[in-house]
N, C-alpha and C positions, 0 to 999 in steps of 0.2 A: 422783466429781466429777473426780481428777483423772484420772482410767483416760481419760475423756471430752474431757480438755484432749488428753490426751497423742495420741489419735485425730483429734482435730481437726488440728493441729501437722500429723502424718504427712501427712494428707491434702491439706493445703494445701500442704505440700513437694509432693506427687507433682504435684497439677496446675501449681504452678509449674515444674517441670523438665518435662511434657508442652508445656504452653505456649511454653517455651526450644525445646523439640524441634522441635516444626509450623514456628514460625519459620522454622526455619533449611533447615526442608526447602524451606519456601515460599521462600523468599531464593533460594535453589541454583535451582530450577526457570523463577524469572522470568526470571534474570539469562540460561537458554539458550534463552527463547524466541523466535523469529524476530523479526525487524518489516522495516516498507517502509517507503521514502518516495518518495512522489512530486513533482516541483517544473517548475514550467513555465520552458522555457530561454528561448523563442521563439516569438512567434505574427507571420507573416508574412502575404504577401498570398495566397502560394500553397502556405503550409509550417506545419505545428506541431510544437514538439519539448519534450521533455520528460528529465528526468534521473530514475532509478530508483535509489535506496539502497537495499541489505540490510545487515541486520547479523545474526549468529548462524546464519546462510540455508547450505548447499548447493547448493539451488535457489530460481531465482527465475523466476517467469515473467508476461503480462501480456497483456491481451485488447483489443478495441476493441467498444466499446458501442452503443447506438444511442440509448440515455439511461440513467441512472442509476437507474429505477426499480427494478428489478430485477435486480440486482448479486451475480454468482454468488459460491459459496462457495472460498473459497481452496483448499481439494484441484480443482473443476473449472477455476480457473484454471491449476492448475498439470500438469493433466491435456491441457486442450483449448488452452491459451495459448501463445504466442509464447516461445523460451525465452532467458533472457540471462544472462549472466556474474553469479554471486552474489560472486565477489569482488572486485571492485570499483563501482565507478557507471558506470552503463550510459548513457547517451546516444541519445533515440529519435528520430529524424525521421521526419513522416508529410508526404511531398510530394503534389503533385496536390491539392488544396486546395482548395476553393471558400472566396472571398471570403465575411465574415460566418455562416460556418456552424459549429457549434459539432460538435466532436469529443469522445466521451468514452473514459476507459479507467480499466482498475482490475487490480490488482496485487497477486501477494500471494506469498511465500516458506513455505518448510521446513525443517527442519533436520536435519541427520543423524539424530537421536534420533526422525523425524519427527512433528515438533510443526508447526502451523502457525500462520503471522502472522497476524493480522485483516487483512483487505482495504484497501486502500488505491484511493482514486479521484481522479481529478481530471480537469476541463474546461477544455479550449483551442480557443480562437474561433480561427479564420481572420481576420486582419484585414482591413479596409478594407467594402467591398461590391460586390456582385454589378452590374458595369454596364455598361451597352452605347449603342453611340456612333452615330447615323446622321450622316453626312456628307453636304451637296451643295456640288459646284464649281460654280459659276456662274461662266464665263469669258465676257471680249467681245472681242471685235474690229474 
């Protein structure tokens, strides 16, 4: 009986210091994995722009979309994508613009260790609309 306590004890010591262990592994590993962020600066009548954070990043790069539905994976964005500064916030303006049109892109980093971010997306309108003006002068004399 007590041969069976004393085995119990042991063992329940061992998985509480395995459990300490994983922890701290998991801790270590989260805290260098990449991220993005995305945030819209401006949507104009003929401009959208956009700000790009990395943190943890090397690389950061970023694509333009043609909708959301299918949103590639963070190594092909950083493969086929636009490239920008991971150390600091990047600033994107996209000119030429059509009025009310909506623009998408998604974004995603690395890390030295190469780990990769989860994708990051976001959508910016064009503002105002798409409009066109006929004129007639009627003059008299």
């Amino acid at each position: 009986m007590k041969r069976n306590s004393i085995i119990a004890g042991v063992v329940m010591s061992l998985a509480g210091v395995l459990a300490l262990c994983s922890c701290k592994k998991e801790e270590i590993k989260v805290a260098n994995v990449p991220t993005v962020k995305l945030e819209v600066v401006e949507e104009t009548l003929t401009s959208v722009s956009f700000r790009i954070t990395a943190t943890n990043a090397s690389e950061v790069a970023y694509v333009e979309q043609d909708d959301l539905s299918a949103v590639p994976s963070a190594r092909a964005i950083l493969t086929a994508g636009k490239k920008v500064s991971a150390a600091e916030a990047q600033e994107i303006t996209i000119k030429e613009c059509t009025p009310g049109e909506t623009y998408y892109f998604a974004a995603a980093a690395v890390s030295e260790s190469g780990e990769y971010s989860e994708v990051a997306t976001i959508e910016l309108t064009a503002a105002g609309t798409d409009c066109s003006f006929e004129f007639t002068i009627n003059t008299t004399t």
